[in-house]
Each structure stands twice: as structure tokens, then as C-alpha cells.
N, C-alpha and C positions, 0 to 999 in steps of 0.2 A: 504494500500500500504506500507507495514511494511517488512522490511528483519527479519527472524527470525534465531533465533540461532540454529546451526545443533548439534548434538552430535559430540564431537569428538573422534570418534571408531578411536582406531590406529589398520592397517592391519599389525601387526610382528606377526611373529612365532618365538619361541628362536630357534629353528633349523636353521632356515634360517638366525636370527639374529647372532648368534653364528658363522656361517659358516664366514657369513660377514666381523666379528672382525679378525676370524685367519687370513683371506686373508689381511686384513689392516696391519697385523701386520707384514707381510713378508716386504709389500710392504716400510711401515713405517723405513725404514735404521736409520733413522735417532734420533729413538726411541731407546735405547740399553739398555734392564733389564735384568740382570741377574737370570732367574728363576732356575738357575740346581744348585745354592750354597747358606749355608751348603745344605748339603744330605735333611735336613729334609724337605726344600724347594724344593726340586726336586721329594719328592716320593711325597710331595703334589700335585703339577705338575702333575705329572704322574696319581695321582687320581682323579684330577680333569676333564683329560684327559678322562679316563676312565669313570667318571662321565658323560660330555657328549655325549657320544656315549650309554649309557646305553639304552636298550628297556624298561626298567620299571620302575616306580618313586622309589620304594623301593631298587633296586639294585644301583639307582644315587644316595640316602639319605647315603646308606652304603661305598661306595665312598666318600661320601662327610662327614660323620664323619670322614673317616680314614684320608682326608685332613687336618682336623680341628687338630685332635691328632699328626699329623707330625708337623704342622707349633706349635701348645703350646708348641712343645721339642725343636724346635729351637732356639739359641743364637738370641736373637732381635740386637746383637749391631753389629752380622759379616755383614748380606744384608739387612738394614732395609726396602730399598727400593723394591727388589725380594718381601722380604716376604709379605708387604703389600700389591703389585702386586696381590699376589699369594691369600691370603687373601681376598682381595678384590670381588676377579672373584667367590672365594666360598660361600660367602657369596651372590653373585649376584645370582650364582647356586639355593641356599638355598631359596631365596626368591621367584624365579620361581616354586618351588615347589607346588603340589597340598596341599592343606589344612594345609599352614605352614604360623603362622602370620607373620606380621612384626615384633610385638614385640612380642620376643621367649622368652628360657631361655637357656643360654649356654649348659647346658649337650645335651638339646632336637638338637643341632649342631653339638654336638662332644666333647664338653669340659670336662674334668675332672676336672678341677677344678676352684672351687665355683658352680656347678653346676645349682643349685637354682636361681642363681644371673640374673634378667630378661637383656635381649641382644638386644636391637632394631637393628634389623637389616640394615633399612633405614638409621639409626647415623651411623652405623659403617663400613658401605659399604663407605658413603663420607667422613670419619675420613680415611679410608686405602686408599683410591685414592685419596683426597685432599695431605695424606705426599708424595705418588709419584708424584703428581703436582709441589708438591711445590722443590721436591729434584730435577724432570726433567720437567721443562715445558714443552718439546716437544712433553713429550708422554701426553698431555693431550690429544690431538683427541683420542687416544688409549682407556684411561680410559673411554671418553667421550661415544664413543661406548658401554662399557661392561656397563656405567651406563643408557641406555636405552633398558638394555633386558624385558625380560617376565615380570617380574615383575612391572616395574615404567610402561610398560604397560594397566598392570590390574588398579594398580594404578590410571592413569589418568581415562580412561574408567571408574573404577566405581565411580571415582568425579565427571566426565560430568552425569553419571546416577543418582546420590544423588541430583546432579543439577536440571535436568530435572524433578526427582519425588518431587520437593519442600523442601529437607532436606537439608536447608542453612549448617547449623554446620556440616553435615558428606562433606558433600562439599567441604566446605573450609579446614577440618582438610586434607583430602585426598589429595587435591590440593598446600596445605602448605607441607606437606609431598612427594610430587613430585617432589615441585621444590630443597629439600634438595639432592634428590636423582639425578635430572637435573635439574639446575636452567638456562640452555640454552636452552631449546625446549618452544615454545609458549603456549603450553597447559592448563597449570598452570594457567599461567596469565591470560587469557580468562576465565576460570571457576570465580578467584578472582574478576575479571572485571564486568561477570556478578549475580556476589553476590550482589557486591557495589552496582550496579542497581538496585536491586530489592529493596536493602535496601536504596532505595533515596540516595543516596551516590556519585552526578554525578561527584566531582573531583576525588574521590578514583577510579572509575570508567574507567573514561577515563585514568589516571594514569596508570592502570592495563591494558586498551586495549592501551595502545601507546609503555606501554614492548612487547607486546604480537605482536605486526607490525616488534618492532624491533629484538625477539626473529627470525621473521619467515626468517629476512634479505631477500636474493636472491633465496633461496631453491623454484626450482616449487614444489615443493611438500606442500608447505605451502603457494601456489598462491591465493587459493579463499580464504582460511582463514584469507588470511593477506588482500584480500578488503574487505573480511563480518567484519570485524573486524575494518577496518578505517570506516567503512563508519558507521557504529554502535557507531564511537568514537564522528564523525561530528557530525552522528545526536545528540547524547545525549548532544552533547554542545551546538549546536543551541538550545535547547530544554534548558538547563542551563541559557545562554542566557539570553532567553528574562526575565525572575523573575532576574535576577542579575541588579548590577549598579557597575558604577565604574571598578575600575581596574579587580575586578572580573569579571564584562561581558568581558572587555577586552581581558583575557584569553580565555575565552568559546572563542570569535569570532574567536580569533586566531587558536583553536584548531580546531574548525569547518572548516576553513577557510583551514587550513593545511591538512583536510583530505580529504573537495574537491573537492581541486583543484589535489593533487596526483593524486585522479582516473579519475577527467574528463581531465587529459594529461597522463591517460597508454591507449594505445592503444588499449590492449588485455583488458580491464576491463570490455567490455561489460553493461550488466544492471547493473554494477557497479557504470559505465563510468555516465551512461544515469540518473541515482537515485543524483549522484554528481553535475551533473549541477541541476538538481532539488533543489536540496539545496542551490546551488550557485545563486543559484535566488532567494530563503527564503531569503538567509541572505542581498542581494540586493535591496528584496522588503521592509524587515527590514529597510533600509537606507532609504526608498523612490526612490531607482535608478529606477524608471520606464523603463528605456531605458536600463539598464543593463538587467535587467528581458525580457525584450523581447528579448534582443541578445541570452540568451540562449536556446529559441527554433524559429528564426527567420529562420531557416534553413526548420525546419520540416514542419511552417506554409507554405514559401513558395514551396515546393515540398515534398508535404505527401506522396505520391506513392515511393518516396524513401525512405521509411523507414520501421522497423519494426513495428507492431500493439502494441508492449510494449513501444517502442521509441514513438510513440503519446499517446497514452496514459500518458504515465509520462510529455510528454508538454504540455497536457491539463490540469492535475493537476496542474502544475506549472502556465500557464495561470490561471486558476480558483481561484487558493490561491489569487492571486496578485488582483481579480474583473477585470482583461480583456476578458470579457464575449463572446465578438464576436471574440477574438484570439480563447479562451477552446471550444465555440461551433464548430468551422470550424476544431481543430484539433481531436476533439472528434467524432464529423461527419465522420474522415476520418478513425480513428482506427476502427469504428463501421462498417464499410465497409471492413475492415479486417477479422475482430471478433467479427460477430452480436449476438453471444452468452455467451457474455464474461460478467459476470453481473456485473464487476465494470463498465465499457464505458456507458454498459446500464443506471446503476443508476445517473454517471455524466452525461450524456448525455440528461435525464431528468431536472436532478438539473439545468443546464444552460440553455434549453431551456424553465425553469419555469422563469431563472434571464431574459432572453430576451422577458418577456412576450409574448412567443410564444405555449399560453396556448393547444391549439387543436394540436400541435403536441409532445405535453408531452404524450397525453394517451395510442398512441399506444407503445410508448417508454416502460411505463410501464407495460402496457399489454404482454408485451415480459418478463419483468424485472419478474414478478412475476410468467411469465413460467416456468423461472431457478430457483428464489428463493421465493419461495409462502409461507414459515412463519413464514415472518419479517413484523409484523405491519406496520412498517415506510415506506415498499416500498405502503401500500395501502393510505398511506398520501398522497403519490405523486397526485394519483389520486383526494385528496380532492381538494386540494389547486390549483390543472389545475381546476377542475369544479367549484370552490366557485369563482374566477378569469374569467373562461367564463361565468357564471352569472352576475356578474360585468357587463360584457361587454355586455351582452343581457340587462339588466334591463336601459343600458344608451343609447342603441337604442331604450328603449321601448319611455324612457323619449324623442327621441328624437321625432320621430312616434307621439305621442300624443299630442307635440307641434306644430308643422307639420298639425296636422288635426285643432287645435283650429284654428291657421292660414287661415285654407283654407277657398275656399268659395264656389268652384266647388261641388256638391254633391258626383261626380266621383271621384275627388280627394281627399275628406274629405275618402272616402269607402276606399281607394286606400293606405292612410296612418294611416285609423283602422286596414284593414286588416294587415298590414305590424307591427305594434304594436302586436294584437294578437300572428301572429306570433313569434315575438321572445317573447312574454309572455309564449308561449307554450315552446319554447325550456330554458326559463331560469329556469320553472318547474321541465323540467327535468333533467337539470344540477345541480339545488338546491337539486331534490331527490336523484342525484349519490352521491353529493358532503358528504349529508347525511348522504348515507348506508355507502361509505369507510369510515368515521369517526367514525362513531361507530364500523368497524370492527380494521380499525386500533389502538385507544382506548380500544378495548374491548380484544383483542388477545391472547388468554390463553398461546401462547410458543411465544420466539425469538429466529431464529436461526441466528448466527453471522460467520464470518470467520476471523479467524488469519493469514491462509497461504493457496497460492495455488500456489506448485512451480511446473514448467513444465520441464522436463528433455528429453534428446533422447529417454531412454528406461523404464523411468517411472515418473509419475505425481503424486504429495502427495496434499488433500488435508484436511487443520484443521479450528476447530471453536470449538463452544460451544453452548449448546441450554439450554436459560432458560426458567426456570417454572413459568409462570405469572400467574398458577390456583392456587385453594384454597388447594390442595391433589399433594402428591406424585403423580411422574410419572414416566413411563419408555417409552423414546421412540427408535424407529428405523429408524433410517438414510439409507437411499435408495439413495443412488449417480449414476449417469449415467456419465460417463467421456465421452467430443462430442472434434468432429473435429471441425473445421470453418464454417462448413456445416451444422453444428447438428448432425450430425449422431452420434451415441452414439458409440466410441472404447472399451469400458472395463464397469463393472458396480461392486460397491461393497456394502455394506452392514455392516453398527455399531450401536451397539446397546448402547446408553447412559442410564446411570439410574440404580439404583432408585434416580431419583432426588426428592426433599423436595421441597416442594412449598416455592417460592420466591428464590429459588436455581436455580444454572447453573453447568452442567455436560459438560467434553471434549468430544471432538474425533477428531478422524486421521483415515482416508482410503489412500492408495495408489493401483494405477494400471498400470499396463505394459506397453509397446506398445508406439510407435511410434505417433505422429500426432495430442496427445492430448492439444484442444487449450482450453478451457472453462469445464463448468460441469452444471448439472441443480440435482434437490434433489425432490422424491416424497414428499408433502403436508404430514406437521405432522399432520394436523386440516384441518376438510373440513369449510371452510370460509363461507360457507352456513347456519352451526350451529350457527355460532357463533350471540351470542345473544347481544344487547346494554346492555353497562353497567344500572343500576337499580341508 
């Protein structure tokens, strides 16, 4: 039950970007740069103009050296501020370009002179709009714009990709390089945030996602990002937390504590909202607040039918965590009544009704659980520990039966409480034999397959894991997904292929599918469980 980090794809186009700015710029009165003086600033101007409207990158490139040779002729001391303006936006030009690094070399721009001399272009885009900031504050919105064209777009994008493919250092260089070119957009900071994490890092961490909340400010447009992003700060300081002492836990609580409560009072926060009071009752049950813990699903316990199947579900967690057994069974009962093929509810739904020693209605629970997901050893556990527990409980009826006959005196009745002994002799045989065979399958289980994410969307469902190789040999396998409604019925069906994975190794994957209504997912059998032999 993990929020997992999205890519952050920026949707700009420079054309559309660019449109954006000039219209800003009319409207911006209050912004006043002189671009038309000297001359050499203005026929810059004019080709940079020219530049974008070009249909071809080579015909923009030749505009945009002829920019670059206007503005080197130009007196720097008559419009420092024009020309940097002007400068700037060419350079912005420049860096949009296909197949032109950041760091160049001035001729490769336009320069005549020092040619040779390498030119990062990311320095010197925030060197020419930092001096107009600083000469006009007002036109920072202005600059602000032209400094998140095409460019610090590819930029971000391929730090969230370096991210995502495991390449901390290209990452974080890309991501440190973003924020010189906008140290205002949240982007950055999320990528840095989740470096620090991965490198155990949780105050640099959270540090990094509490810029990244504050980068987003009010912008909807940075509405989910700014909760996946708080609620990834809470957790990882709950998580801080508990290994801290002293004033350092102090911090973690407060951080946690601050992110939430933000989402469980935004109204719009949805499974934001819902995951925040789950926390807020970690860090309650932490205190021992019993009674706090329960207020935050007292709601759900008493009127489940008004709620969503994700909203009990996340209060039976939160009951479970805490050992409120008969809270997590009755709300977990009820989401399973929502979404009887959803294989987390299935597998908590087991787990508590093994804590309620309500052994003979774990098996069918399971029985479903390993419908959807059949090869995770641990779900065939379930089945041991229900049958080694209603053994238990046969073998203490046997004891009682056989005390019962020594007692008697009746012949009838002595028959009466053999037969009744045998009886449950014969069924705790056969609970001892099941209890058996799922142990050595779940013991013996040559793959595990696990999941990291299964997000549900209106028009498409992703879901991710990992399957490791518990055999002795390389494998490849094939992941067969069936995405179901609430029903079962299966909406969409996909297909990945993991591997070659190396024995004692674990291989990713990600399917996503279309469509409307997808509630749950089930996976055909990597291994027929039938093969599967006792360990030796």
C-alpha cells in the first residue's frame, strides 16, 4: 500500500511555449525593455524573431548565429539590460535546438570571437536574465517564462528518466542543472528528494520534498504533485521517526505530522486525504493514543456502505497496524464486499481472520487469494497455519472425546464418544496432510511474484512488481495479466515478459490497460504448484 513516484513528463511545446511568452509580454505594461536600441540589439531582435517562426532547425540555427554576431558588435554599456534580454531569449532559442548540448562552444553559437572557448549555455542563459532581474524586478515573470522553454524541459524529463533507470549521478547532475536554469518550478527538487531516499538520506530528503510542496504553491497544475509529494515527505519521517531519539525524532514527528494533517483537511485530496489519516493514526498508535486511532476510521467502521472500497481498505490497514482485530476484520469484510477480487482485502482479510482464530474461514479466503495471485509462496502459508490451527483444535476435541469415554459407563455412550473421537481423528489427519503439502509448496516455491503498484485511473490502470528466481538456473518468464471489474470479469488483458533473470535474482515489470471500470487484476500461474516438489 505504497504511493509510488510518477515520472515527471512536462507536456510544453516551444511553439506553444513561445506563443505564451509574447502574449505575456504585451500584456506585462509594467515590464519596459528596451529591445530596438543600439541597432545591433534590434536586428538581433529581428532574428530572433525570424528564428522563431523558422520551419526548419537549420534555417533557426542561421538566424540564431546572425543574433549572436549582432549582439558581440554591440556597445555593452549603451542597453545592458535590452541586450541581455535579447541575449538571453537566444540563447534559450539555442538550447531548444535538436542535437545542441548545453555545454557548447561559442563559435558553434555565432561567436567570432574566442571561438574554441566552451559556453554552457544553462550559466549563461541565468547570468543574462539574473542582470535583467536584478536591473528590473518586475520583469522577472517575463524572464521566468522564457526560462522554462524546450529546453529546461528536456532537461527535467531526462532527470526524472536517469531517475527512474537507476542512474543517481546523471540525475542529480540534470536536476542541479534545472534548477540553475528555474530554481522556481518543483521539478528539481522532487528528483533531489528522491535521490536522498534512495541514498538513506531521510532529512536531505524530506528537505528536498518540503521545497518541492513549496515550489508547487497554489498552481493546479502542480495539485497531485504537491500531495504525492507531502504525503511521501510524512511518510518518510514517520519512517525517520521511529530509529530517531530526541530532538531529532522531534523533527521527523513534526514533519510527519505537518504533512498529514495538510491532506487529511484538503478536501479535494482524495486517496490522499484517506492514506493521511492512515498515518495520523501510525503516529497516534506510536503515542499509544488508542482512542485517537480509532477516531480516525470511526466513521467508516460505523457506516461502511458509505464509503469507497479504497477508503476501507486503508481503515483496515490502519485498524490492523494498531492489533484492533475485530475493528480491521469488520472493515475489511466490508471493502471485500466491494472488491472481492482485489488481492490486497483478500490477503488482509485472511491475515485477520487467522488473528481472530477464525481458522475454517481463512481457507476459502485464500482459495480466492491465490486465484488472482498463485506464485507467491507466502499466500500458500496462509493455508498452512489455518490447517496446522484446525488440527489444534481437532486433536483437543479428540483429547476431549476420549476423556468422555474413560468416564462413561453406558456401553452406548462409551460407543457414542469413541465414535465422536475417531471422528475428528479422521479430520485432524486430514488437516495435518493439507497443513503439510502447502508447506512444503510454500517452502519449496521456485518464483515470487510481488507488486509495487496498482494505480486505477478513469481511462487507464498500471500495474508493477517484480518476480524473483528462487530456482537453481536462469529464467525467463511471462507475465499474463487479466485486468477485472468488481465482478471478475476481465476489461483488458496484457502481457511482459521478465528475464533472463539469474537464479536468486528478481526482474521488473509494468503492464498498463485502457478502459474504464478496472477494479482488481488476477496473473496466469508462473509454476504449476502441482510440480512443485519438497525441499530435499
Amino acid at each position: 500500500m505504497l504511493a509510488t513516484a510518477k515520472k515527471a513528463l512536462l507536456p510544453f511545446l516551444l511553439c506553444a511555449a513561445v506563443t505564451a511568452v509574447a502574449g505575456a509580454q504585451q500584456k506585462a505594461k509594467e515590464c519596459e525593455v528596451d529591445e530596438g536600441k543600439p541597432g545591433e540589439v534590434a536586428r538581433a531582435m529581428l532574428a530572433l524573431q525570424v528564428a522563431q517562426n523558422a520551419g526548419k532547425p537549420e534555417d533557426a540555427q542561421k538566424q540564431l548565429k546572425n543574433a549572436i554576431a549582432s549582439l558581440e558588435k554591440a556597445d555593452k554599456s549603451k542597453n545592458p539590460v535590452g541586450e541581455n534580454f535579447v541575449y538571453g531569449k537566444t540563447l534559450v532559442m539555442w538550447l531548444s535546438q535538436p542535437n545542441v548540448p548545453a555545454v557548447t562552444t561559442r563559435g558553434a553559437v555565432g561567436f567570432t570571437q574566442n571561438p574554441t572557448q566552451p559556453l554552457d549555455l544553462v550559466a549563461s542563459i541565468d547570468s543574462a536574465f539574473g542582470a535583467v532581474e536584478k536591473a528590473l524586478p518586475e520583469c522577472a515573470s517575463q524572464t521566468s517564462a522564457w526560462r522554462v522553454q524546450k529546453g529546461w524541459v528536456a532537461m527535467v524529463n531526462d532527470a526524472s528518466s536517469q531517475l527512474n533507470a537507476d542512474h543517481p549521478d546523471s540525475a542529480e547532475l540534470l536536476a542541479k542543472r534545472s534548477l540553475i536554469l528555474n530554481p522556481n518550478a518543483p521539478y528539481g527538487y522532487m528528483v533531489l528528494g528522491n535521490l536522498a531516499q534512495k541514498k538513506n538520506q531521510p532529512r536531505q530528503a524530506i528537505d528536498y520534498f518540503k521545497q518541492t510542496v513549496e515550489k508547487s504553491g497554489t498552481d493546479t497544475a502542480y495539485a497531485d504533485l504537491k500531495r504525492q509529494t507531502m504525503l511521501a515527505a510524512a511518510n518518510l519521517a514517520a519512517d525517520a521517526a521511529d530509529a530517531a531519539t530526541g530532538a531529532e525524532k522531534a523533527a521527523y514527528l513534526s514533519d510527519a505530522k505537518w504533512g498529514y494533517e495538510t491532506l487529511a483537511q484538503d478536501a479535494k485530496s482524495g486517496n490522499f486525504a484517506d492514506a493521511a489519516r492512515s498515518g495520523l493514526a501510525r503516529l497516534a498508535s506510536a503515542s499509544g493514543d488508542t482512542a485517537a486511532v480509532r477516531a480516525t476510521y470511526a466513521q467508516q467502521l460505523s457506516n461502511p456502505s458509505a464509503y469507497t472500497f479504497q477508503q476501507l481498505l486503508n481503515a483496515g490497514v490502519t485498524a490492523a497496524r494498531t492489533k484492533q482485530v475485530a475493528d480491521a476484520t469488520t472493515l475489511f469484510e466490508a471493502a471485500y464486499k466491494k472488491n472481492p477480487y482485489h488481492r490486497d482485502v483478500l490477503y488482509n482479510l485472511a491475515i485477520m481472520y487467522l488473528n481472530g482464530d477464525k481458522y475454517a474461514q481463512v481457507v476459502p479466503v485464500v482459495r480466492q487469494l491465490v486465484s488472482v495471485d498463485p506464485s507467491n509462496g507466502e499466500n500458500y502459508r496462509l493455508f498452512t497455519i489455518a490447517y496446522a490451527n484446525e488440527q489444534k483444535g481437532f486433536n483437543e476435541k479428540i483429547k476431549n472425546y476420549n476423556a468422555l469415554a474413560k468416564k462413561a459407563k453406558l456401553p452406548k455412550a462409551i460407543k457414542a464418544y469413541e465414535d465422536s473421537a475417531r471422528f475428528f481423528f479422521d479430520s485432524a489427519k486430514a488437516v495435518a496432510d493439507s497443513a503439510l503439502k502447502y508447506n512444503n509448496i510454500a517452502e519449496a516455491f521456485p518464483v515470487k511474484v510481488t507488486f509495487s503498484e496498482f494505480s486505477t485511473q478513469e481511462d487507464k490502470s498500471t500495474l508493477g512488481g517484480s518476480v524473483a528466481n528462487s530456482s537453481e538456473q536462469t529464467q525467463t518468464y511471462t507475465v499474463k495479466v487479466d485486468f477485472l471489474d468488481v465482478t471478475g470479469k476481465t476489461v483488458a488483458s496484457q502481457t511482459a515478459t521478465v528475464g533472463p533473470v539469474a537464479a536468486g535474482q528478481s526482474g521488473r515489470f509494468s503492464v498498463s490497460a485502457p478502459g474504464p471500470g478496472i477494479a482488481a487484476f488476477r496473473y496466469a500461474p508462473l509454476v504449476d504448484v502441482t510440480t512443485i516438489k519438497p525441499k530435499s
